[in-house]
N, C-alpha and C positions, 0 to 999 in steps of 0.2 A: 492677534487681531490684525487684518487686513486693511491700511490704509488708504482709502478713498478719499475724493473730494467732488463736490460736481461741478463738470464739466462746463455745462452748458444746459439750461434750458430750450427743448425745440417749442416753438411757436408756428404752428399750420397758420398759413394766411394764403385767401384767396388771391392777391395782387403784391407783389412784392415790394413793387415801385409806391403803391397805394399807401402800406403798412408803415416806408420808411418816412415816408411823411411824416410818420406820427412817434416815431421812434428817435428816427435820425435828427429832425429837422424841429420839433418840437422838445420832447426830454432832454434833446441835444447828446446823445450818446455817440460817440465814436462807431462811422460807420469803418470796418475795420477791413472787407472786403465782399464781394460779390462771386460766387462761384457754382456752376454746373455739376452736379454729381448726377452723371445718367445711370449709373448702374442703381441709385436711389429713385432716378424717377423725377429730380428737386435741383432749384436754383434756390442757392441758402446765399442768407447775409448776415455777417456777423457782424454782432456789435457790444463788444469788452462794458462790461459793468462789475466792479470789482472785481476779484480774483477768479470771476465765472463769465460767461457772456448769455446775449439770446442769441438763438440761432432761429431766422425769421426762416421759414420753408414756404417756397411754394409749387405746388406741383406741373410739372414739367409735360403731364402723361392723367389723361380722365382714370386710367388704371393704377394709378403709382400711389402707395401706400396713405402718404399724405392727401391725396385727391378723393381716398376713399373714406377718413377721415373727417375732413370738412363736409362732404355728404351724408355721414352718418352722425354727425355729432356739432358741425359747426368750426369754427374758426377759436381758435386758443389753444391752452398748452396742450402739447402731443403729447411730450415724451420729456422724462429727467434724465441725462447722461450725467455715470459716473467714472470719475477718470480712473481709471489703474495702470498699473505698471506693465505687467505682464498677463495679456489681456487672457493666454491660451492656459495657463495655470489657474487664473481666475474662474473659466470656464468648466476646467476639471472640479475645480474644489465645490463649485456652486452644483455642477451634476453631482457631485458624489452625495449633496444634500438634498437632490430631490429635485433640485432646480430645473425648469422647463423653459427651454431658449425657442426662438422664431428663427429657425435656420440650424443647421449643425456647425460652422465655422464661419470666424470674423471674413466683413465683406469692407471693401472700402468704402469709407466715408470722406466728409468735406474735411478738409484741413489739411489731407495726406492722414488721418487718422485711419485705426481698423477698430470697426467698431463689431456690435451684436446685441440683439434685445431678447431682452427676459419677458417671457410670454406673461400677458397681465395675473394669468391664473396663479401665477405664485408669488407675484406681490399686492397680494388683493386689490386688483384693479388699477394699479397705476403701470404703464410702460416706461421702462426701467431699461437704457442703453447702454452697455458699458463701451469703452471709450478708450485706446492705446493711442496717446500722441507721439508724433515723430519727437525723438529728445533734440 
């Protein structure tokens, strides 16, 4: 059995500044940093809540995945990211079982992470990110 944890909850939000309002400044959570991922399309903010965080997303680009999201569906959870170790092993073992990724190989993500998602058809409906952090 493969040990996982999750990573991070994404949070599509139209206003970044808007959202931490209500995240940062009211829950009172640890805003933990603000950061540009162009090749995502997204300026993410993290903010540590137990052993996991949110990652608030907002889109960068009327095109970028998150922006096409809150037009189709609205503002809230995106996506569950789960953490692994060795993201391109993971990858093998989940194709050999059928598994259907959005992309053929890990892309950079926020953190210095490489991440990759599992296309919703194979986790019925929920988008499923896996997650390699820098150790």
């Amino acid at each position: 059995m493969v040990k996982m944890k999750i990573d991070h909850l994404g949070i599509a939000v139209k206003n970044l500044d808007e959202s931490l309002k209500f995240y940062h400044k009211i829950l009172g959570l640890h805003l933990k940093g603000i950061e540009e991922v162009k090749e995502q399309k997204v300026r993410v903010a993290f903010l540590p809540i137990g052993d996991s965080k949110f990652e608030l997303l907002e889109p960068t680009d009327s095109e970028s995945p998150i922006a096409k999201h809150i037009e189709k569906r609205g503002q809230g959870i995106q996506h569950i990211a789960l953490r692994v170790k060795d993201i391109e092993a993971e990858i093998e073992r989940l194709k050999k079982a059928g598994v259907q990724f959005i992309g053929d190989k890990p892309t950079p993500g926020a953190g210095g992470a490489k991440i990759i998602f599992i296309h919703p058809k194979s986790t019925n409906g929920v988008l499923l990110e896996l997650c390699e952090r820098p150790e």
